[in-house]
N, C-alpha and C positions, 0 to 999 in steps of 0.2 A: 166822373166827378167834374163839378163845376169849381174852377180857380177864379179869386179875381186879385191879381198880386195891379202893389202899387208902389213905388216908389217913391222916396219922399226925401227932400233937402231943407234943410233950417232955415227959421225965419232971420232975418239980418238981425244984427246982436245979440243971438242964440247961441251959445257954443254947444262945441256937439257931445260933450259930459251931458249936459243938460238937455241939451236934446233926445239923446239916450235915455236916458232917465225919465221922462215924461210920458215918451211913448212908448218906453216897455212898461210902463208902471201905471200912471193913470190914463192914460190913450187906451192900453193894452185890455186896462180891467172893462172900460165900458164895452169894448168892441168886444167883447170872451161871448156877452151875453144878447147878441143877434140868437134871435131862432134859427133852428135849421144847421149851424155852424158848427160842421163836424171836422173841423181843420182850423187852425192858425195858427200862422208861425212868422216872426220876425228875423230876420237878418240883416247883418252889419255889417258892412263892409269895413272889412279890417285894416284901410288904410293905407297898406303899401301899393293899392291900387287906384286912381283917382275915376271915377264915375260922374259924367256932367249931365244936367238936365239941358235941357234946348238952349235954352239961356243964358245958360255958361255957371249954374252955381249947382255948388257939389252934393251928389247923392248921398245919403248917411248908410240907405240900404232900404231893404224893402221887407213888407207885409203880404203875403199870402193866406186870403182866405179860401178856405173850402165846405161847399157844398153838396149834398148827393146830384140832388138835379137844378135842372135852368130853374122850374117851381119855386125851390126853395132860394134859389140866390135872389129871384125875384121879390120874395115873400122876407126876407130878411131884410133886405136895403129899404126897403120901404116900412121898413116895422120901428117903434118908439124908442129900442133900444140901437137901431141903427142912427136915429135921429139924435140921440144922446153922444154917440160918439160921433159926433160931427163939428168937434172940437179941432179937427186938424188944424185949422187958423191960429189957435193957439199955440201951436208951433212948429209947423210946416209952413214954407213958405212956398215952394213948389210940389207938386203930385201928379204922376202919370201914370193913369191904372190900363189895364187891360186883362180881358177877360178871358179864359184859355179853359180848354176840354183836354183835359188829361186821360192819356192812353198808358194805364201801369205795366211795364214790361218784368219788370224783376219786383215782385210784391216786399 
């Protein structure tokens, strides 16, 4: 399986209720509908922990997609509905993705 998790911190005067809310709600619903997208999942840092982007402003948590193959991660990000969710700007203000090849040891 292909991952592409990203991490993601609020844009300034965003609070993070609100920033919660946007991106598991309307973020969440356009990104569901990439092709190929047989995984996603959001997580949230539950705050007793503080997580910094490079920068210095704080991570809220992170997005994990998954795909079968590299094919399909490639064929997703580049498809109309990946281009739809390309609203991060509306409230992300930092994002650091990377791509990772998953080895499942305990299914």
């Amino acid at each position: 399986m292909i991952k592409r998790t990203s991490f993601l911190a609020a844009k300034d005067g965003m609070g993070r209720e609100d920033f919660i809310a946007y991106w598991t709600g309307v973020h969440a619903a356009l990104a569901a509908k990439m092709p190929g997208l047989v995984h996603y999942s959001i997580s949230i840092l539950d705050g007793a922990e503080t997580l910094r982007m490079p920068g210095g402003r704080e991570v809220i948590g992170f997005a994990t997609l998954g795909f079968a193959t590299e094919g399909d991660a490639t064929q997703a990000v580049g498809s109309p509905e990946a281009a739809a969710a390309g609203d991060l700007g509306t409230f992300a203000e930092d994002v650091l993705r990377f791509e990772l090849r998953e080895t499942v040891l305990i299914p």
